[in-house]
N, C-alpha and C positions, 0 to 999 in steps of 0.2 A: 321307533321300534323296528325291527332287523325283521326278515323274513318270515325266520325260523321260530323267533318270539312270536309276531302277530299268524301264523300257522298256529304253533301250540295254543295261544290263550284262544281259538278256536276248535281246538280238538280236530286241526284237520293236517293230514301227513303232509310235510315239508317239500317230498318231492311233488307230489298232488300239488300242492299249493303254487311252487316254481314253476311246473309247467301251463299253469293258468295263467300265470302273471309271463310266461315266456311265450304264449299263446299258441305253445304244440298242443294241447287240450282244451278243449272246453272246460267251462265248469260244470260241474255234474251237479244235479237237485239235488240232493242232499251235503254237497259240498254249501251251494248257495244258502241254502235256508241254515247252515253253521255260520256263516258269515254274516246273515242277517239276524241270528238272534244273537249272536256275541256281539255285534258292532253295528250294527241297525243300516248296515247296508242293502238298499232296495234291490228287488230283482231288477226292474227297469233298466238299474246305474248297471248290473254286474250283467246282464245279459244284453241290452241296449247304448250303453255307455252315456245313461242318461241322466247329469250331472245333475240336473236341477230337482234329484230324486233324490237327493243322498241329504242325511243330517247337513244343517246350515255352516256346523265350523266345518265340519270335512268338504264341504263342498269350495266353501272361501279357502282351506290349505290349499286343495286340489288345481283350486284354480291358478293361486299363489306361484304354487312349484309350476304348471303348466306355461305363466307369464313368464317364469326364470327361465326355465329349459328355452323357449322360444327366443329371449333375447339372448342367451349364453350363441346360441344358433347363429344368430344375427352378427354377433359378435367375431364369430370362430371365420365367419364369411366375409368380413369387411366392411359388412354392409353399416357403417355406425353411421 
């Protein structure tokens, strides 16, 4: 899902949304408690970045893509 999808099936504005995931803003309480009842993301995870908070398959994705990005890194660096 694209941005601008998982914003909308949140009811929350796209640019709002961008600049939390671009970290020029916080999330705002009422942006967070939209994200946690559409998508059962914990305060914890969205304001602590507290993985072991968040639903078990979003946490296993999260972690997934975080394993990628890190060896894509490693990659880009020589380091194999």
């Amino acid at each position: 899902m694209n941005q601008k999808d998982f914003a909308a099936n949140a009811d929350i504005q796209y640019k709002s949304y961008n600049q939390w995931e671009t970290g020029d803003f916080r999330v705002s309480i009422p942006g967070a408690i939209k994200l946690r009842e559409r998508y059962g993301i914990s305060m914890d995870f969205i304001y602590l970045g507290n993985i072991d908070a968040l639903p078990t398959k979003m946490a296993n994705e999260l972690m997934s893509i975080l394993r990628d990005n890190t060896s894509n890194k490693s990659n880009d660096n020589g380091d194999d």
